[in-house]
N, C-alpha and C positions, 0 to 999 in steps of 0.2 A: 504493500500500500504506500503511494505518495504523500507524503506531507510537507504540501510547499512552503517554501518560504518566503515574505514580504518582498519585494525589491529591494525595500528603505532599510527593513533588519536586515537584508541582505550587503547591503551598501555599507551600513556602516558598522559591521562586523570588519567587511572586508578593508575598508579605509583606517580603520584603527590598526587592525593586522601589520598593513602596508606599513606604516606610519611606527612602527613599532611598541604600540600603546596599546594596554586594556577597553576592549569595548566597553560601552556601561549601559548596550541593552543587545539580546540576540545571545546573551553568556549562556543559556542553555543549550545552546546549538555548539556549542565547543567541548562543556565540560567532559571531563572522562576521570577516574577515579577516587579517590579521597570519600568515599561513603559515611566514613566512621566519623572523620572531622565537621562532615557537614550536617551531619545527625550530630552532634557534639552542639554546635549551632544553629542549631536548631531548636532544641531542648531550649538552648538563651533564650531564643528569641519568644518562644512559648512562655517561657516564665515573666519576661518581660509584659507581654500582651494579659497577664493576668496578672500584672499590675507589681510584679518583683524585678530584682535587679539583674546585673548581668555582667559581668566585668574579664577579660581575655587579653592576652597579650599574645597573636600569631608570630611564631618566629620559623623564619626560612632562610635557607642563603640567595644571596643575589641570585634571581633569575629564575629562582621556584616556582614563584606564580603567588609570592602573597598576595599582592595587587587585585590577581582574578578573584583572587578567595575572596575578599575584602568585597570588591564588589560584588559578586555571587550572595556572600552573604546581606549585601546591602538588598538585593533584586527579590531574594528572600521574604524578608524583612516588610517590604513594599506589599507584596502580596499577603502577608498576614494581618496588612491593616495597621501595619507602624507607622507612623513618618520615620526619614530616613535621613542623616548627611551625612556630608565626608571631606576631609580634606586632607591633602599633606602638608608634613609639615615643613618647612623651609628656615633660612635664614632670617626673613618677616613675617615668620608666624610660628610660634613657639607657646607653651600651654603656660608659663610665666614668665613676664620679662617687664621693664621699667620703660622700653621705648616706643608702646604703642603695637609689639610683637603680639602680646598676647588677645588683645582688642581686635586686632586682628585675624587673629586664627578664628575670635569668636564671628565676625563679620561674614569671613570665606562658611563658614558653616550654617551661618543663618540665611544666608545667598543659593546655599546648596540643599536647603530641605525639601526635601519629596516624597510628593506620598504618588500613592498608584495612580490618579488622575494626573500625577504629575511629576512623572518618575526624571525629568531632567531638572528638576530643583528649580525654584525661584516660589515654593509652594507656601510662602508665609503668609502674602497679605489671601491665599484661598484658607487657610488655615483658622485664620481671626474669622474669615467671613458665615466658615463651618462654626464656629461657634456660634456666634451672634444667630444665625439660622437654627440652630439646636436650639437657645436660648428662648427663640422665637415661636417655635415649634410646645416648647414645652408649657410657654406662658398659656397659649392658648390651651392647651389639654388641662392646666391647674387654675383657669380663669383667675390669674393675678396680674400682673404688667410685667413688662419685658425688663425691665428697670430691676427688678425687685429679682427674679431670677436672676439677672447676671450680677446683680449683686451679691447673691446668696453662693453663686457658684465660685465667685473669686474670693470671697472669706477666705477659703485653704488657702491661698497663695500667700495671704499674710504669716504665714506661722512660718516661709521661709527668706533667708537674706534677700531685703529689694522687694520683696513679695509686695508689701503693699505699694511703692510704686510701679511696679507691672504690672496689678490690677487696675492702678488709677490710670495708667493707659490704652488698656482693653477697652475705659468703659470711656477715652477720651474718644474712641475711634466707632463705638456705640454712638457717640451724640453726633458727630461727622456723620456715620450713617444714617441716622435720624434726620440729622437738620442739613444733607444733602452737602454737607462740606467735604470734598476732595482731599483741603488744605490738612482740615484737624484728623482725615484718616490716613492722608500722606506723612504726618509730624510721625503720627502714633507708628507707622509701619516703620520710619527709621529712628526711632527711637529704641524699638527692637532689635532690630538689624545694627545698636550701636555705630549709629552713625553720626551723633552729635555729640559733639568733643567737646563743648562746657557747658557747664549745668546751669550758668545764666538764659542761653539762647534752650535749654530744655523747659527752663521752669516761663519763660517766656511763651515759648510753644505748647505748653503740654500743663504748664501749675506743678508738674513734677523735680524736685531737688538730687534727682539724683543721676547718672548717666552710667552707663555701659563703660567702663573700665580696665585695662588691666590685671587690677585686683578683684574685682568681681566677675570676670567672663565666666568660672565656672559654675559660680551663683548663679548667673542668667540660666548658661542649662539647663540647670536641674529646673530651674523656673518654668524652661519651655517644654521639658518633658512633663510634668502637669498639667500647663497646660494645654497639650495635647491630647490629653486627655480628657480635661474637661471640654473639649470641643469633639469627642467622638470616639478618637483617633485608641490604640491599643496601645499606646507607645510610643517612645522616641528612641532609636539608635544609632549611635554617634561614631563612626569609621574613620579611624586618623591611622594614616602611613607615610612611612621616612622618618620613624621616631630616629632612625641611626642621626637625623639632623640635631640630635639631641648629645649623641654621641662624638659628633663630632666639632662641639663647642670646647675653644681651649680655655674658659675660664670656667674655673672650677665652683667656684662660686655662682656664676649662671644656670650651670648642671646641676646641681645639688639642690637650686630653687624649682626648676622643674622636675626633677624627679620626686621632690615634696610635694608639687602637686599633682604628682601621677600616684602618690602614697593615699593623696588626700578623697582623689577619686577611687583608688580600691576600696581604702578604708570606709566611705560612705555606701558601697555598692555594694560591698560583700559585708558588711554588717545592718544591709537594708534602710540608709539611712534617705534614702530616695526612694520614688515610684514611680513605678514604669520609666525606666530608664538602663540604656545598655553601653556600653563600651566596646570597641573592639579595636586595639591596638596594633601594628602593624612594623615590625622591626628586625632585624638580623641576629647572628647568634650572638654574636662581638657586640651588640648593644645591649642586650642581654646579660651574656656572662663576664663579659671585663670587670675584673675587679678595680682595676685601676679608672674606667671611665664609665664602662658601661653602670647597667641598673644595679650589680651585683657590686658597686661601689658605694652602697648607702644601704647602707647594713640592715635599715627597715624593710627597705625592699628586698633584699638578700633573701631575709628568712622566712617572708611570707611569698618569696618565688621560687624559693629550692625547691628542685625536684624532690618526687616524692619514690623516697630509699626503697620503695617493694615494687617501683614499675622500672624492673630488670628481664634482662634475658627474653624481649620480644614482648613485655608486658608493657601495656601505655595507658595511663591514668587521662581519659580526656574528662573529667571533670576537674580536672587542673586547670588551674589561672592561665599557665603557660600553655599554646597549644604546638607544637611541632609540626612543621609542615617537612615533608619529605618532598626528593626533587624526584620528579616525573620519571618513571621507569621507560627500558625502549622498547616496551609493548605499549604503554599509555601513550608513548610518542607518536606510536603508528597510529592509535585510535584518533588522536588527537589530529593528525596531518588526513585521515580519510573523514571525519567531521568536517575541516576545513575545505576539501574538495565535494564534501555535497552542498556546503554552508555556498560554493562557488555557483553548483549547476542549479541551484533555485532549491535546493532539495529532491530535484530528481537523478536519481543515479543515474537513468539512459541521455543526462546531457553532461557529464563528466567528462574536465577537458583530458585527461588521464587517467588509463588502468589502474588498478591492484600492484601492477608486478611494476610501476613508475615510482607509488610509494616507497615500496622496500629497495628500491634503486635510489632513488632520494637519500634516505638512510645508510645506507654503505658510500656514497658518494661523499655526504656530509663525515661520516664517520674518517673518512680516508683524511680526511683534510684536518678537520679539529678532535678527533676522538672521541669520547664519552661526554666530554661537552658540549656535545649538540645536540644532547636530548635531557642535561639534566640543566640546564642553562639557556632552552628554545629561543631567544626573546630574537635573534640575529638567522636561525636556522628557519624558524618559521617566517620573520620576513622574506628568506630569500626564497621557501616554497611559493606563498601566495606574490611573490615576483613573478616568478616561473609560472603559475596557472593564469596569471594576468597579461603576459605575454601571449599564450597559447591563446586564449579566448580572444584574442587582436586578430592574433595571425594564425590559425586555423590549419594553413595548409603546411606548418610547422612541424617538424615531431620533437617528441620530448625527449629521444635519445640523445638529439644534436643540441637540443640547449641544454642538458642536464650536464652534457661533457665542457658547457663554454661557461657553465654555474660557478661561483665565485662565494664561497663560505668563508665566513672570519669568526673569530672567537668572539663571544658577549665580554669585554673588559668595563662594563661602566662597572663594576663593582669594585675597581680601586680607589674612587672616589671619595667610597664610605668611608676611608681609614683618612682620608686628605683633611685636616683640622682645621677649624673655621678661624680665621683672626680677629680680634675683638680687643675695642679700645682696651688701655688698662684699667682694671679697678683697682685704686690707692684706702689700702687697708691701717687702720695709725694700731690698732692693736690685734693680740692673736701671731700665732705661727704663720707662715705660707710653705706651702709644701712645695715641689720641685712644679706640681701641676698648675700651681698660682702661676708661679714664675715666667710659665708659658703667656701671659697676656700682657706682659710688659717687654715695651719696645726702648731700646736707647737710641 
């Protein structure tokens, strides 16, 4: 039986492919094995949707596929009725920093929320509107006013940090919708979105004293993971990958503030100090286990991330914090590369620009050249397949034996990167030791 596939999912599987980047819709038409990780994630995400928390840290080496994971399980996520975002994290956006870094990562995430009507993110001001319509909906069913319900619903929000100014502007963006102003429902939607940087031009816009912060972005979160839920929604889950950008910060002191607030979001997750709210962290083994830089240098994190001493000899605890991703075997390779050629002919196998026996040629071809790298590292092997099927679909009267022999494989090397250390003004410390790792962000 045929089961075709979109043009558009089809296109832009194949353009992200090309491109060498993660699609972020059509991931089911790829994936191939990891059952047990994504039942592991699943299980989150369920707990999450029933109003519990949910906290993970994926670790792969360069080129695994944490990325897919991430979004897979974001696409997940979507369809179970969460909202969903994601971002990575970079040089300007980091989970605490003093120069606007952290503000930022909160901004890229609240730009990025999606729920299934709107799984490419920008789903915030539908979000407010889901509620206000819930609101609406329920007024009439308990004959009281709409006023007096959203009232009643945003009470919770007070009992957390900010809470009551993020409810005083839910219901700023309630009167806007009421009284047809644009302006008071545009203030309220970037005022969420931390987009006003003094609390003068807030409380001028909004009557609210306080703004989206630095030090509060995590605050906000958890804020919008309630209230997403009081607008319908089963959840919020939050996808952050290239924590190795964490890792690869040379003052130690920077590091040691964000991994306190990677402590501060376990600690509130797995002691249920939130609802309906998930994490899913995305990073390398060397961010991880360095004791010297990585996570396993802050000793709280340490002991609440060590492996657990009975999952030996083939045994794998996935209700651990830490979840292991393994690299792609050269059977999941081949399953992975004959996906990618039906994901080409539309989903029908009789318009396949290449046999069965081109795959496994493919494969020894690539193996000849880079070795074992080209199946446990794809991200450079599979662009150059979906090269190769993109040519043939051109040029038709082609065969694939003659361009398979003119094919050009190189090894995936962006993962020297991770270890390349970020430089960062000095911080002048007047008391306290500095260790050898201080020393690293001071320049003569």
């Amino acid at each position: 039986m045929i089961t075709p596939i979109r043009p558009r999912d089809r296109d832009a599987v194949v353009q992200a492919l090309r491109a060498g980047v993660v699609p972020r819709t059509g991931l089911h038409l790829l994936q191939v094995g990891r059952e047990k990780e994504n039942m592991a994630l699943l299980k989150d995400i369920e707990r999450i949707a029933d109003g519990g928390t949910a906290f993970r840290i994926v670790i792969g080496e360069y080129g695994s596929g944490k990325t897919f994971f991430l979004n897979l399980v974001r696409a997940v996520a979507l369809e179970k009725k969460l909202v969903a975002t994601s971002a990575d994290l970079n040089p300007n956006r980091r989970l605490h920093a003093t120069g606007g870094q952290a503000r930022s990562l909160y901004a890229e995430l609240t730009k990025n929320l999606a729920t299934r009507t709107r799984p490419e993110g920008g789903a915030l001001a539908g979000i407010v509107e889901k509620f206000i319509s819930t609101a609406t909906t329920e007024s009439k069913t308990q004959g009281v006013g709409v006023d007096t319900i959203i009232h009643r619903k945003l009470e919770r929000l007070s009992e957390l940090v900010n809470g009551y100014d993020f409810a005083h502007v839910i219901e700023a963006y309630w009167r806007g919708h009421q009284q047809g102003s644009e302006q008071l429902k545009t203030d309220a939607i970037r005022w969420l979105r931390g987009e006003f940087t003094t609390k003068t031009d807030a409380r001028i816009a909004l009557g609210v004293r306080t703004i989206v912060d630095n030090a509060s972005s995590y605050d906000q979160i958890k804020l919008l993971g309630l209230f997403v839920r009081l607008a319908g929604f089963s959840g919020l889950l939050v996808c952050l990958d290239e924590l190795v950008n964490l890792y690869k910060l040379s003052n130690r002191q920077a590091r040691d503030a964000n991994y306190e607030q990677i402590l501060r979001i376990l600690n509130d997750l797995l002691q249920g100090s939130a609802e309906g709210l998930g994490f899913v962290l995305g990073g390398t083994p060397e961010f991880l286990m360095d004791t010297r830089r990585g996570l396993y240098s802050y000793s709280a994190l340490q002991s609440r991330l060590a492996e657990n001493t009975f999952a030996k000899g083939g045994l794998v605890d996935y209700n651990h914090p830490v979840l292991r991703l393994s690299s792609l075997s050269e059977n999941e390779f081949y399953v992975l590369l004959h996906n990618i050629r039906r994901v080409f002919a539309y989903g029908d196998e009789g318009r396949c620009q290449v046999p069965e026996e081109a795959l496994k040629a493919f494969m020894v071809h690539c193996h000849q050249r880079i070795g074992e790298a080209y199946f446990r590292t794809p991200r450079t092997t599979i662009t150059a397949f979906v090269n190769l099927l993109s040519v043939l679909e051109q040029n038709p009267e082609k065969s694939w034996q003659a361009l398979l022999g003119q094919l050009e494989v190189r090894r995936d090397d962006g993962g020297v990167s991770d270890f390349q250390v970020e430089n960062e003004p000095p911080t002048i410390t007047t008391t306290g030791s500095k260790s050898d790792d201080d020393l690293t962000s001071f320049k003569l």
